[in-house]
C-alpha positions in Angstrom: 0.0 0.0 0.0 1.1 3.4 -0.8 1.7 6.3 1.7 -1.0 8.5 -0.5 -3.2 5.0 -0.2 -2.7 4.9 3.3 -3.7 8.8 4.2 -6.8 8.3 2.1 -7.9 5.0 4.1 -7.3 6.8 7.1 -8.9 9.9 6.1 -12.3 7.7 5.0 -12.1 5.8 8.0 -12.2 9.1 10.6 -15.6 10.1 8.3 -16.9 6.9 8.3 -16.3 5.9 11.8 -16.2 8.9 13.7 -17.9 11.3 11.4 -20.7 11.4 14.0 -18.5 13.1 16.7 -17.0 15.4 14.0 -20.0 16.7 12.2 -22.6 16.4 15.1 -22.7 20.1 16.1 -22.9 21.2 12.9 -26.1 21.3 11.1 -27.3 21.7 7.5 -26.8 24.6 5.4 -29.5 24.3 3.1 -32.2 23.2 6.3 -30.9 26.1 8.3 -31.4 28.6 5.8 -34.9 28.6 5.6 -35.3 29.0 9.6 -35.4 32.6 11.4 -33.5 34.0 14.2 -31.9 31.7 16.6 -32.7 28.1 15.6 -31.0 29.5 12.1 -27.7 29.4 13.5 -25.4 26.4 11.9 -24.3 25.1 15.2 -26.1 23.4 18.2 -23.6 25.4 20.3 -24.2 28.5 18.7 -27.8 28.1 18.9 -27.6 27.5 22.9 -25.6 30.9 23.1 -28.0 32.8 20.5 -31.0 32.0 22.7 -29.1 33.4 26.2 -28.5 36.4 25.0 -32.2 36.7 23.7 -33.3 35.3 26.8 -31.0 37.8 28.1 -32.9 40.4 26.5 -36.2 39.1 26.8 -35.8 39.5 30.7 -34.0 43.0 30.5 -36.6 44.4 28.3 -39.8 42.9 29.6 -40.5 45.6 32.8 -42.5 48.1 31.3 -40.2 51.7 31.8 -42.3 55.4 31.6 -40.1 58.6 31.8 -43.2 61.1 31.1 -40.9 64.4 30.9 -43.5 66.5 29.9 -46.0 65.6 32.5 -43.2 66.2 35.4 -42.6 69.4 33.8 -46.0 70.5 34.3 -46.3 69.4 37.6 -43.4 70.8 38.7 -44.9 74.0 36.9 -48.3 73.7 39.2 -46.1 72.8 42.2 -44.1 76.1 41.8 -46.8 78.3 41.3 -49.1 76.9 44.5 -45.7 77.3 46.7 -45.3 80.7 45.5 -48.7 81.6 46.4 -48.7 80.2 50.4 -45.8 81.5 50.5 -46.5 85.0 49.8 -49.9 84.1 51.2 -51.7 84.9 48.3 -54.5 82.8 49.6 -57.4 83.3 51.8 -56.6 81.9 55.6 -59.6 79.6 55.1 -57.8 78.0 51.5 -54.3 77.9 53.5 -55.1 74.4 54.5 -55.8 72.6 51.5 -53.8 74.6 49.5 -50.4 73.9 52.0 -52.0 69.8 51.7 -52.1 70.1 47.9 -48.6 71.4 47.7 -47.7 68.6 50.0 -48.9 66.1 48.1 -47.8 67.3 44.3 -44.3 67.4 46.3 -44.9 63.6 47.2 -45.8 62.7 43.7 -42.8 64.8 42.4 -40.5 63.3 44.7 -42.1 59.5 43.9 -41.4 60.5 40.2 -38.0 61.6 40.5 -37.4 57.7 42.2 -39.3 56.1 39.5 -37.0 58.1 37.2 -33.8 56.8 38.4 -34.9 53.0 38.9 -36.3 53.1 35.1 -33.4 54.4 34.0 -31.4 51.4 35.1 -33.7 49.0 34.1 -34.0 51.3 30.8 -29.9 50.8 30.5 -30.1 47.2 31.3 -32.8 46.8 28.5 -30.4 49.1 26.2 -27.1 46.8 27.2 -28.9 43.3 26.5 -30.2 44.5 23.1 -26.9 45.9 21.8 -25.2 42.6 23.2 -27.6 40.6 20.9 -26.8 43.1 17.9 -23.5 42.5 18.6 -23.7 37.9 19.2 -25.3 37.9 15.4 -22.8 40.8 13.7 -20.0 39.1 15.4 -20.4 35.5 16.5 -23.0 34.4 14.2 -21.8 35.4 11.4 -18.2 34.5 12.0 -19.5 31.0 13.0 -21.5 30.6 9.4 -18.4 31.9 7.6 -15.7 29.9 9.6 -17.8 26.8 9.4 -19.1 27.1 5.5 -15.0 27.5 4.9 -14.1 24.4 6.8 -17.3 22.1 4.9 -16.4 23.5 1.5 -12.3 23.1 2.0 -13.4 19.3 3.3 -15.6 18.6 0.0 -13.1 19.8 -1.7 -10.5 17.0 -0.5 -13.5 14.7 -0.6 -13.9 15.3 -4.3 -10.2 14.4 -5.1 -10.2 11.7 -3.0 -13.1 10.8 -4.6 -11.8 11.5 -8.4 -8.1 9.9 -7.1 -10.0 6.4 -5.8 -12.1 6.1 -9.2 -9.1 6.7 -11.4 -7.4 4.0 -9.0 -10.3 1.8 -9.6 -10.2 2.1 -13.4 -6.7 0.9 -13.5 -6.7 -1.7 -11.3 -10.0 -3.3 -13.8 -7.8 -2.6 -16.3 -5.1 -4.7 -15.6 -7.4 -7.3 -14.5 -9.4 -7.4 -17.4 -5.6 -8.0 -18.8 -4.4 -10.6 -16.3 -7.6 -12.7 -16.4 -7.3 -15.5 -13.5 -4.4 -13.0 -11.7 -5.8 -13.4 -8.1 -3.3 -10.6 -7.0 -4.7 -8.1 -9.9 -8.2 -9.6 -8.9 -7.6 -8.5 -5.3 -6.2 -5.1 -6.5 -9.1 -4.6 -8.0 -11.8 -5.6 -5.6 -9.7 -3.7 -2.7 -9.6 0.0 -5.3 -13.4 -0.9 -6.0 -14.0 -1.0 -2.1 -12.1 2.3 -1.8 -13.7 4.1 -4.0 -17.3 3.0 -2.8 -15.9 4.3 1.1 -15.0 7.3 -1.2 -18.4 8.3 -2.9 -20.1 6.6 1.0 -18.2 9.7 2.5 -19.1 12.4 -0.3 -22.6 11.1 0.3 -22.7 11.6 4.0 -21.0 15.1 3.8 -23.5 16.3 0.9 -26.8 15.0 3.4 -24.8 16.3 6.5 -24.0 20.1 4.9 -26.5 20.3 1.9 -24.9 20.7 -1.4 -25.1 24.6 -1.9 -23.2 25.1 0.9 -21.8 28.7 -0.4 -25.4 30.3 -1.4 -27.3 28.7 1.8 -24.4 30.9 3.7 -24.7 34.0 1.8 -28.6 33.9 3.2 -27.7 32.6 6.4 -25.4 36.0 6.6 -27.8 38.5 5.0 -30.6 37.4 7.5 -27.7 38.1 10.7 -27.4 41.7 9.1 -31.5 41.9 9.0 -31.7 41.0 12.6 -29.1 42.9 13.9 -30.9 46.0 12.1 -34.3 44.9 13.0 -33.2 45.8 16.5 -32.2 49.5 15.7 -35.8 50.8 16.2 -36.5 49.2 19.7 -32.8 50.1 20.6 -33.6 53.6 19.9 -36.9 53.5 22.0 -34.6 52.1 25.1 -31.9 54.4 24.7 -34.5 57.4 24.5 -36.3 55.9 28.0 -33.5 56.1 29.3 -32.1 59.8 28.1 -36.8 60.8 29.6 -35.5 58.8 32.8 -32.0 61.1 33.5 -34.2 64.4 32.2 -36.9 63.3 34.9 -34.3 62.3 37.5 -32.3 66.0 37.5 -35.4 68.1 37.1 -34.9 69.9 40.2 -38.1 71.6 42.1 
């Protein structure tokens, strides 16, 4: 047996035997293509850390945050001008009372506003951080895992191919030197051991085409495009956190 023989039966063998171990977190170009979001991505692992950070996400953005700057500015407005008229007493003595009770309690809700403010504007934040930490798993991690992996299949097809085109031109030799020799049990077993090869050959092309899909590079090219859709798709509600959180600090320093 040849050196080049050897490498190749080894190289078969690893497929065929242990192909299970290799390939098994990697999934189907062509199936995963057609799926959205997180279950899209090519690996099991990668799926797993797609769906924490969404989870992620999910939880940081799910409390409902409601910096109403406008309506603390009016308040604060009504607040002001009450104060200012007990305390120039600008009020008859029998109107003191409620009005000192109303100032009071628009102080209160002032006061339970500005608090509000500041703990919506870390949960705001928190809502801000998780979204731009999924923008940044799919622009960074899921893409690099499609391209890293769809490089990796294609260079293996490629050597599968040759090995492939290498074990049929093997097996076309070795029947024609038996069809020469007829009766040669050596060129007969040359022959039946190149036939076996190159069935282990196309077994392994087969295996890789059903584990990868055979348009690997388009399958990746919408695999990619659909990561840069749903890292922008998340540029509105981004927006709408980062501005709750920009009403939350406005609310929080309003002094009164």
């Amino acid at each position: 047996m040849s050196r080049k023989q050897g490498r190749w039966i080894a190289i078969i063998s690893l497929i065929l035997l242990v192909g299970g171990v290799v390939y098994a977190e990697e999934l189907n170009f062509s199936i995963q293509s057609g799926k959205k979001g997180c279950d899209s991505i090519i690996t099991e692992r990668g799926q797993s850390d797609c769906a924490s950070a969404q989870a992620a996400k999910n939880r940081a953005c799910s409390v409902a945050v409601e910096c109403d700057v406008d309506r603390q500015q009016r308040l604060i407005d009504k607040y002001k001008e009450a104060k200012d008229r007990l305390d120039r007493g600008d009020v008859a003595d029998a109107d003191k009372e409620k009005l000192r009770d109303s100032v009071n309690a628009m102080k209160d809700e002032l006061d339970r506003n500005k608090s509000a403010a500041s703990a919506g504007r870390s949960v705001a934040q928190g809502c801000v951080d998780a979204r731009e930490a999924v923008q940044k798993w799919f622009a960074e991690t899921g893409i690099s895992l499609t391209e890293h992996t769809r490089d990796d299949a294609l260079s293996l097809r490629k050597t599968l191919l040759e090995n492939l085109a290498d074990a049929q031109k093997k097996q076309a030799d070795a029947k024609a030197n038996r069809d020469a020799k007829p009766g040669d049990s050596s060129a007969q077993s040359d022959y039946e051991r190149a036939t076996e090869e190159m069935r282990n050959a196309e077994k392994a092309l087969e295996e890789f085409n059903s584990k990868y899909g055979k348009d690997i590079e388009r399958n990746a090219e919408r695999l990619i495009s659909q990561y840069n859709d749903e890292k922008r798709s998340h540029e509105k509600p981004l927006s709408e956190a980062r501005n709750r959180v920009d009403n939350c600090k406005k609310v929080e320093d309003m002094s009164y």
